[in-house]
N, C-alpha and C positions, 0 to 999 in steps of 0.2 A: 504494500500500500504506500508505504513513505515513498518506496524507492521511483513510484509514477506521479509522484506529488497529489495522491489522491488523501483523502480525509472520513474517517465514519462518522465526520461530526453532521447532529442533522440540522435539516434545514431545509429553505427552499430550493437549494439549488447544489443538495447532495451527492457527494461525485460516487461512492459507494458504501455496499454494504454485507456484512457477513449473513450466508444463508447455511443452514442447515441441511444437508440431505442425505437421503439412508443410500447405502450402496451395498450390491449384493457382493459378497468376497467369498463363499463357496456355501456350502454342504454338509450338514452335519448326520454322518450315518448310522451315529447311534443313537437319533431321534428322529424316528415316522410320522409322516402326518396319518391322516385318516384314510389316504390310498395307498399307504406304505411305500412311500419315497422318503428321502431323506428333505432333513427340513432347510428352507436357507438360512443361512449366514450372514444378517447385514452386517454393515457397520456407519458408523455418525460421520462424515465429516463434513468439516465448515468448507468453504467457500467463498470467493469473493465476487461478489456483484457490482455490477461498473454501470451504473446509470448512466443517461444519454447526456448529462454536463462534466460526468465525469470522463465520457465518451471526447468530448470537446477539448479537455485538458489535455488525453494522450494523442490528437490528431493534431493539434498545435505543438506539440514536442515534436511528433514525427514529421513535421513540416507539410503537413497536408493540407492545412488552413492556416489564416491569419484570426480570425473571429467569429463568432458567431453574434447575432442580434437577436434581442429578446423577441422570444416568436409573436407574432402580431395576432388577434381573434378578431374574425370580422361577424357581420351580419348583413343581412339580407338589403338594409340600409344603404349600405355603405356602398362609395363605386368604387367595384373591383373585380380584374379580370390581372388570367393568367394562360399564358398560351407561348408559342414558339414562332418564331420573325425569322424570317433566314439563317436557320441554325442556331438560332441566340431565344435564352428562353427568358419570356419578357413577363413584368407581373407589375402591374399598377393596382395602387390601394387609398382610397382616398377615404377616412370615415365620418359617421356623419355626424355630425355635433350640433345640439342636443341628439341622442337617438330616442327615437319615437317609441313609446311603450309598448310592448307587443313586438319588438322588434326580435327576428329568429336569427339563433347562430348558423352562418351555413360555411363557415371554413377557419383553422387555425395556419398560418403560413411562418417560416424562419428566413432568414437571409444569412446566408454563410458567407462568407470574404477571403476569398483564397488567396495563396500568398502572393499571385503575380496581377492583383488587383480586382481580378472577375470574380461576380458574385454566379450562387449559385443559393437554388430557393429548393425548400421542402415546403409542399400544400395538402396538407389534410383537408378534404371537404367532406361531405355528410355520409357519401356514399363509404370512403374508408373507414370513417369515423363507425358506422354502424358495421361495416365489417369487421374493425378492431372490437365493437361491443359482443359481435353473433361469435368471434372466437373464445372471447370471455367467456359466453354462456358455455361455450361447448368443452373449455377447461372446469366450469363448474358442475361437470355431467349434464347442462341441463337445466339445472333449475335456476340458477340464477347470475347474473350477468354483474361486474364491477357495480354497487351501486351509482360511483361516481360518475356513470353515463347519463345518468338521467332518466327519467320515467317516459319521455316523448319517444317514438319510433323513429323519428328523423335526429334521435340524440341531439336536438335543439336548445336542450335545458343539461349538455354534459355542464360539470365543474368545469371552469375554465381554466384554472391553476393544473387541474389533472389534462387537462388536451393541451395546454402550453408543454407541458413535461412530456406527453405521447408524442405531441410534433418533433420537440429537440433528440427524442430516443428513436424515432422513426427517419432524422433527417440524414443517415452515413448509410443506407442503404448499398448505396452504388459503388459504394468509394472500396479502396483497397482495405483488406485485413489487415490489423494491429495486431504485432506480435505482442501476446499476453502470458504471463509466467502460468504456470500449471496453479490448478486450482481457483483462476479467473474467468468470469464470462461476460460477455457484453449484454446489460439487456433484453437488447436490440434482438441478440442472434437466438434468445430464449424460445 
């Protein structure tokens, strides 16, 4: 942890964090289960978790960025589009001030700043967003989904503190792998 300048202190914008998981290590053959195999073997170990700011810290050591900007939330209000120009991918945001009551969230966006000046954009919009909440349900067997999404179908009402953190863990998709010491994982690659 020291040695990638990460930190377990929390907070909002916590680079990682130790997890628990059971791992099977063999066999024990002079204990049957109920079909007469032998029983397994776990064992506990910790782990380290690299959250997507923490993600941010080891891509700036490796030289793969210069910055990252605080991810932006927009709403249905707001003028904003995001599309592709002759190979250059373009993203305008203007919001709306006052925003009108009733207004829906329909996207969380980051702007990344690479080292040789060009940005580069991660955009969560409703359709991801509810695909990130439908794989939640499906790690929860089923019955229920991060409450943090919100109760709307179009996850219109997610937390926004938790979809600013989804966008920044979701934004190194593309990019090259970070060599990590054993026993680390990114997020992201969860």
């Amino acid at each position: 942890i020291a040695m990638n300048g990460l930190s377990l202190e929390k907070g909002t914008t916590t680079t990682c964090y130790l997890e628990a998981k059971s791992v099977k290590i063999g066999e024990d053959p002079n204990r049957l289960d109920a079909n007469h195999r032998p029983t397994p073997i776990y064992q506990t170990n910790a782990t380290i978790s690299i959250t997507g700011y923490g993600e941010i810290v080891l891509r700036q050591r490796a030289g793969q960025i210069k910055s990252v900007d605080t991810p932006k939330v927009v709403y249905d209000c707001d003028d904003f589009s995001f599309g592709e120009e002759n190979g250059k991918t373009t993203l305008t945001w203007k919001k709306c001030i006052p925003r009108p009551k009733g207004s829906r969230l329909i996207a969380c966006y980051v702007r990344i700043v690479k080292n040789d000046g060009t940005f580069d954009y991660k955009v969560l919009d409703t359709d991801e967003i509810v695909r990130l909440k439908n794989y939640s349900l499906r790690q929860n067997y089923g019955k229920f989904a991060n409450p943090l999404y919100g109760t709307q179908p179009d996850c219109s009402d997610i937390d926004t503190g938790f979809l600013m953190s989804k966008t920044v863990k979701h934004a190194f998709k593309g990019y090259p792998k970070l060599p990590l010491g054993a026993g680390s994982t990114l997020e992201a690659d969860k």
